[in-house]
C-alpha positions, -999 to +999 in steps of 0.1 A: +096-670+486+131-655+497+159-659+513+200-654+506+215-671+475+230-705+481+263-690+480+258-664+509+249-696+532+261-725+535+239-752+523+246-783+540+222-798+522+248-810+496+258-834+523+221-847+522+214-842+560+184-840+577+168-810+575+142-795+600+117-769+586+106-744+611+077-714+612+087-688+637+060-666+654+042-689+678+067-715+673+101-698+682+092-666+691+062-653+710+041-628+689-002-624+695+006-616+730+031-589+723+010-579+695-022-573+717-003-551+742+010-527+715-023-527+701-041-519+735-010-495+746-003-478+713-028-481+686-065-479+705-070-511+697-083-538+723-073-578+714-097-602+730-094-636+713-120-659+717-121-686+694-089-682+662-106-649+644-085-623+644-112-600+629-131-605+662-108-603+681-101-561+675-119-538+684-116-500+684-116-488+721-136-456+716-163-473+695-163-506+701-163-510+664-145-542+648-115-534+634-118-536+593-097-566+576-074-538+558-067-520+592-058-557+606-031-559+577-019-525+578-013-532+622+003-562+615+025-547+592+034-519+613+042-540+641+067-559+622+083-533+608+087-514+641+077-540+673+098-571+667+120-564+694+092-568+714+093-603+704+107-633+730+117-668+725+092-691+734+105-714+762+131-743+753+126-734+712+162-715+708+183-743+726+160-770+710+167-761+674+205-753+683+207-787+698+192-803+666+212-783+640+243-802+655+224-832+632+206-813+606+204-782+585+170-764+604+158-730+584+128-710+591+101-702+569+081-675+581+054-662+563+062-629+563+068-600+533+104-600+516+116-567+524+111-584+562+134-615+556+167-595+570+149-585+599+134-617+606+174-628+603+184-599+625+162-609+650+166-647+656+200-641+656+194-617+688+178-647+704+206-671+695+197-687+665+218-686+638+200-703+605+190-694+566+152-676+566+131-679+537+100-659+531+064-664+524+033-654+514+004-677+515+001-717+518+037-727+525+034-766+509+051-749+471+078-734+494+087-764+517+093-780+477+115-752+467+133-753+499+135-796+493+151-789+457+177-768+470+191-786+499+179-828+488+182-836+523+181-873+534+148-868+551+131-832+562+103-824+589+081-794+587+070-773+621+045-751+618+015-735+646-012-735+620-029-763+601-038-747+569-001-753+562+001-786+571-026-793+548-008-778+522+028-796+531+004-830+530-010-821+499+024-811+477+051-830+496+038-859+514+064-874+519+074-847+549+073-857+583+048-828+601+050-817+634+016-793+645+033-769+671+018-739+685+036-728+721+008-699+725-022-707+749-043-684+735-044-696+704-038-734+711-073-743+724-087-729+698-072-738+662-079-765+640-056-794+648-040-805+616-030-839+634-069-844+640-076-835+605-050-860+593-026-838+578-001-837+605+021-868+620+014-853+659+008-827+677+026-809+705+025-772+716+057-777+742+096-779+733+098-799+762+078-827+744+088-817+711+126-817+713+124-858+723+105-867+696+125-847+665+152-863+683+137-900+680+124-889+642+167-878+636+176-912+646+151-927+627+137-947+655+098-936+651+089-954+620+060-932+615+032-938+586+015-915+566-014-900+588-044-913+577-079-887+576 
């Protein structure tokens, strides 16, 4: 995990606020559909996604061959090192999380490579949202910890599109309130639902909805229990 030293940000957390967890693509910013025009446009790649396989999903448009799991890695890559301005807010996520850093401290973790957290900055900034990024690679539940050391907020809530993470926030720190979010319909239909699964406190792919309810969760009027399996 990365992100700036404490003492290039300022960590509210010292203040033991709130503090609101946040993935990006899918969640704040709209990525698989930018990500299947540059592949269809650019790299001879056609994205159809039926089902949540990406390796199904792409194909090579003169053979029709799938595309190989390294060659998936190696896109993805080169799109966000060279396509993130591509990238748009998904609708009511910017002035949602502005409205609720006026009560908490929110940061993003993205799982994305470390050389790619200043662009990842860079770019939310663009959109109008100024907070701390941290990096990732892999489950994010031993990152949410690090990030709960650091800041020893009064309560936190994790927002993420996909459930693998919320099964691993359930699994390391429990005691996080988990919002399941993903704002792209092509993928929504089709992902496991961590709320289903038990591993996530609800479920809501719209800011609309979403904003109401981390604001009921900020003024501690949901009094939630753990979600049971």
């Amino acid at each position: 995990m990365n992100a700036p030293a404490p003492a290039e940000t300022a960590a509210a957390g010292s203040l033991n606020r709130p503090l609101i967890i946040s993935d990006c693509d899918e969640v704040l910013l709209r990525m698989v559909s930018h990500f299947a025009d540059w592949l269809g446009e650019e790299q001879g790649v056609n994205f159809h996604l039926e089902g949540n396989s990406f390796a199904q999903a792409m194909r090579w448009q003169e053979s029709g061959e799938p595309v190989a799991e390294r060659d998936i890695w190696h896109l993805l890559g080169k799109f966000f090192d060279t396509e993130m301005d591509r990238q748009d807010p998904v609708d009511g996520a910017i002035p949602a999380l502005n409205r609720l850093a006026e009560h908490a401290d929110v940061v993003i973790l993205t799982n994305l490579t470390d050389e790619r957290q200043e662009s990842r900055t860079r770019q939310l900034a663009t959109a109008g949202l100024n907070a701390r990024v941290f990096t990732n690679q892999g489950p994010k539940g031993p990152a949410i910890q690090a990030i709960l050391e650091e800041y020893r907020p009064s309560k936190a809530v994790f927002i993420d599109d996909l459930a693998q993470h919320h099964r691993s926030a359930a699994d390391i720190v429990p005691h996080v309130t988990r919002l399941h979010l993903c704002a792209e319909p092509r993928l929504a239909p089709h992902i496991d639902c961590a709320h289903a699964a038990g591993h996530a406190h609800a479920r809501i792919d719209n800011w609309n909805d979403a904003l109401p309810w981390l604001l009921d969760w900020l003024d501690g009027d949901m009094q939630q229990e753990e979600p049971s399996a």
